[in-house]
C-alpha positions, 0 to 999 in steps of 0.5 A, a space after each residue: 952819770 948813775 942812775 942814783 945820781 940823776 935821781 938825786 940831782 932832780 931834786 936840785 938839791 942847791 935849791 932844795 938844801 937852800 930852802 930847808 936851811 929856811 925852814 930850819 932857821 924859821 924853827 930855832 927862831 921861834 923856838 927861843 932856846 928850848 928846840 923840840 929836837 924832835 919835832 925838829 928832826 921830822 920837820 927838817 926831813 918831812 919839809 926837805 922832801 916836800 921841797 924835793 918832790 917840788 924840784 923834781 916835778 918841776 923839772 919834769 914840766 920844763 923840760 922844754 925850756 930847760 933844754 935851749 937855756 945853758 944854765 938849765 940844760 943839765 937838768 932836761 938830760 937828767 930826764 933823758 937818764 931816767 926816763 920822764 915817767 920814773 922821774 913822774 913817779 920819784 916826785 910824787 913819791 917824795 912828795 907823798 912821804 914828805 907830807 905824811 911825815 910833816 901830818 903825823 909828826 908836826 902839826 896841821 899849820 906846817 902841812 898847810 903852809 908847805 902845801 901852799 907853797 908846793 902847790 904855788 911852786 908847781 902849779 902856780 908858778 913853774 906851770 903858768 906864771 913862770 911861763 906866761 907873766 912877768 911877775 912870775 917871780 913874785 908868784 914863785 916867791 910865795 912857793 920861796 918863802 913857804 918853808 921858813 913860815 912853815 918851819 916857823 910854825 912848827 915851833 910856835 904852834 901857829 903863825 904870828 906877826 914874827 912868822 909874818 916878818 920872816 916869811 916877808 923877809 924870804 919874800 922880798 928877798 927872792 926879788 934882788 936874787 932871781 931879777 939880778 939873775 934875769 939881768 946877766 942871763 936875759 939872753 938865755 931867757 929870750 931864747 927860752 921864751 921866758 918873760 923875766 923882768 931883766 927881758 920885759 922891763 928892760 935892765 934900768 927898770 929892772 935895777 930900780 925894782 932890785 933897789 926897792 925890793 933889797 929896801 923892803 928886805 933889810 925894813 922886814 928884816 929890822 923889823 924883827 927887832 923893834 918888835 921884839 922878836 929877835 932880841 940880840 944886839 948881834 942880829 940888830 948890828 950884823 943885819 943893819 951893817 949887811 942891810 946898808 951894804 946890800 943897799 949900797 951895792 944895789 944904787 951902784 946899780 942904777 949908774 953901772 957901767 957893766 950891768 951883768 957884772 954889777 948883776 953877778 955881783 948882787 946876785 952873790 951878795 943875796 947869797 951872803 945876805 940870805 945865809 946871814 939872816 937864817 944863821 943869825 934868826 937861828 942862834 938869836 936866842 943866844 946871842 948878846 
């Protein structure tokens, strides 16, 4: 692997990408139709190297456990390739930019909430929660939901119930993904030392929690509907369809007879579920 490819590959760019895909939904939301296109444009580059910056530095902090989990490994060797201090210095610098990007040309909203969420994800998170508590993945899905409530404000000017709603929604949507992930990998993560649900409760409690937090996510989800914020027939019919199924899957958990593969099943769909939402919060304002 080049250099310029173990740089680019720090940044974890399915996470990364995945985020700014987010903050990129939280802006067209709250735009309603008449999209800034230039604030549009410096908000998705300033908040998508801020997240960048995070990855990067996260992957510098685990460095330890990213080597003894098999999912993970390829990330400790991207250290190796560029060495710990250049990797130090690429997450500040991205970082850096990011930020003074999102100061000069979005508003002070937007650069409080991705600091919040930078700071949660790096310190909050990726240094101690993550490491010591179960409920890590609570902590780190402030960090998750951070960009969609930033990108959400940038357009709004502020936040509101409807930027509340949709940093909800990304919250509690983290829960099903990550404790579905923590089900199917719990050996990898015994063997970092890592607390996950899927290892501390067990996986029965584990798929209850699932089963909870998919209920809050398509209740949040709804609920911009009936207030009004998203006002498409479409998003009400397309996420309720999706929200039922979703909720289907996860009781089918609770009497599995394979766990990890009803895990690696729901893990997938949150994946579907998420791309869904972002997309149809995006083209709301047109959509009958």
């Amino acid at each position: 692997m080049t250099k310029a490819k173990a740089y680019y590959e720090l940044t974890k760019p399915g996470v990364t990408y995945g985020n700014a895909i987010s903050a990129i939904a939280g802006f067209l939301f709250a735009s309603h139709g008449m999209v800034n296109w230039t604030v549009f444009f410096w908000i998705t580059l300033g908040t998508t190297l801020v997240i960048g910056a995070a990855c990067a530095l996260n992957n510098y902090l685990d460095q330890d456990i990213d080597a003894k989990m098999e999912r993970t490994q390829k990330r400790a060797k991207l250290i190796e390739t560029v060495g710990p201090r250049n990797a130090l210095i690429f997450a500040v610098v991205l970082a850096v930019v990011g930020f003074v990007l999102l100061a000069a040309f979005t508003n002070w909203w937007v650069v409080l909430v991705e600091a919040i969420g930078y700071i949660t994800y790096v310190v909050f998170y990726g240094m101690w929660s993550k490491r010591k508590s179960v409920h890590g993945t609570l902590v780190g899905s402030i960090s998750g939901a951070a960009p969609i409530l930033g990108g959400y404000a940038g357009a709004a000017g502020g936040i509101d119930l409807g930027g509340l709603l949709v940093f909800a929604v990304i919250f509690v949507w983290q829960m099903p993904e990550f404790y579905s992930i923590s089900i199917y990998r719990r050996k990898e993560y015994v063997a970092a030392g890592l607390p996950v649900s899927g290892v501390v409760r067990g996986v029965q409690r584990t798929t209850r929690h699932i089963f909870v937090y998919t209920f809050l996510f398509v209740t949040f989800a709804l609920a911009l509907s009936i207030f009004d914020y998203a006002t498409s027939w479409t998003y009400l019919i397309a996420m309720g369809v999706a929200g039922v199924y979703w909720l289907y899957l996860g009781w089918l958990g609770m009497s599995a007879k394979e766990p990890d593969a009803w895990a690696r099943r729901m893990f997938k769909f949150s994946l579907t579920a998420l791309l869904l939402f972002c997309g149809l919060i995006s083209i709301d304002a047109w959509l009958p």
